[in-house]
Every structure is written in C-alpha cells, then in structure tokens.
C-alpha angles and dihedrals in degrees: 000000000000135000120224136191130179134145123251117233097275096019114124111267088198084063101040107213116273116270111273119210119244113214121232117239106222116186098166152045139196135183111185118189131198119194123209089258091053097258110153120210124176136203109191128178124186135169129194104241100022139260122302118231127224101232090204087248090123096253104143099207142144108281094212135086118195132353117338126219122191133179127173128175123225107270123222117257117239091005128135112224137180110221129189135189133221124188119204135189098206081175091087126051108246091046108230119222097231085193088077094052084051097044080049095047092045099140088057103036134060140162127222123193128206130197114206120187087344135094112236138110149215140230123174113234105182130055126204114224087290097055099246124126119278090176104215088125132024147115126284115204111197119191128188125007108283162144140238145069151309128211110216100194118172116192134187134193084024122143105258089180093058117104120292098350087108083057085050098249100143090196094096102026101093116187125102137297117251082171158008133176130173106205116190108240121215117179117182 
C-alpha cells in the first residue's frame, strides 16, 4: 500500500493535494494451518483479476473480478490449529506478498472470521501498535464433524476501538472491505 500525492490542474502548489490511498491488489489467499501433531491443511482462494474492494462509499456490489478459484482441505474434528494468512498479488512479477503490507498497516487492517453451520472457533494471535488484533496469525479451535462455511473479511480504516470488534465481531467496525471470501468448511 502506497501513499500518493500529486496537485490537480488549478490546486495550490503552495498546499500540495492531501495522500491518497492506494489500494492493494490481492489475488490470492492463503490459510495455512498447522495441528498439535504437525499435520498441515490449506485453504487457499484466488481470482484472475483480483479482488475488488468496497470503498465504504455504500455501493453493495460483487468483490470479485474475474473467475474465482477456491480449494480447502478437510479439517480435523476437535483439533486446535494454528492457522496463518498470506495474501499475494500474482498481477506484478515479482509477486508481492500484500500480508506484509497489512502486518505493516496494523493499526488500520484487521481480519474476522465467521463460522457459519461449523464448529470451529477463532482466537486472534498478532496486535497491531495498539495491541488489538490485526489476525494474520491465530488458533482455530474446531469441534464436532461438520459442514459449512467461513467468512475471511478483511477490513481497513475500521474502528478497532468500537464495541466487540477486538472480540472479531465485524458488525460495529465500519470501515471498507479489501476482501471477502466464503470457504466451504468441511470438519471430519
């Protein structure tokens, strides 16, 4: 994520024009998990094109762009996994790992997770300079054999002080969508 400034024909080149925020492109996501016995599982999302971003600006439209491919390995029931997500643009050579951009941007980014029709639940394992969650690592706890679904989001220029959005509950943290996923969760 860059910052740009530039002047308009007209502006005042004595006030340059205020930053604008150049959006990341993520074309990719990955959720590697990790289980107590060493086992490794991946879900992994990505779209040609990249993902589109919600600008806050109240537009309720698709956040994809392109065609969207999506793979997730069976997780193990009543199993305690550490999970971790990495974000790609695949759009530029050399790819750029966009999680770094959002590790970097903490105070500004964060990830909720929401578990539709499966057990399993969430526990954030990284703070931005605030200490509140930023959610590119944690553990994932999964209960009893399943299916359904998990919402990735993740959200800048949110509210991380409002009510409950420490906890990851999205409802109060404003701010705009840089991306959604719905993985199908399967737990045997």
């Amino acid at each position: 994520m860059a910052l740009l400034a530039g002047c308009r024909k007209g502006d005042d080149p004595e006030r340059p024009a205020p930053p604008v925020h150049e959006e990341e492109v993520i074309t990719d996501i990955h959720v590697r998990f990790t289980d107590d016995a060493g086992g490794t599982y991946e879900w992994h999302a990505s779209m040609d094109g990249g993902f589109h971003h919600d600008h806050g600006d109240g537009d309720d439209h698709d956040h994809t762009d392109g065609e969207l491919h999506i793979h997730g390995d069976t997780l193990p029931a009543d199993a305690h996994l550490h999970a971790e997500i990495i974000l790609l643009n695949r759009s530029v050579t050399p790819t750029d790992t966009v999680s770094h951009e959002v590790r970097d941007e903490g105070e500004a980014h964060q990830f909720f997770f929401i578990a539709e029709e499966v057990d399993i639940t969430f526990t954030y394992g990284d703070t931005d300079g605030n200490g509140r969650p930023i959610g590119l690592v944690g553990e994932w706890q999964t209960g009893a054999p399943g299916t359904g679904e998990v919402k990735v989001v993740l959200r800048h220029g949110l509210d991380k002080g409002a009510p409950g959005v420490s906890e990851g509950l999205v409802a109060n943290a404003g701010g705009a969508t840089d991306l959604e996923v719905h993985f199908p969760a399967v737990v045997h």
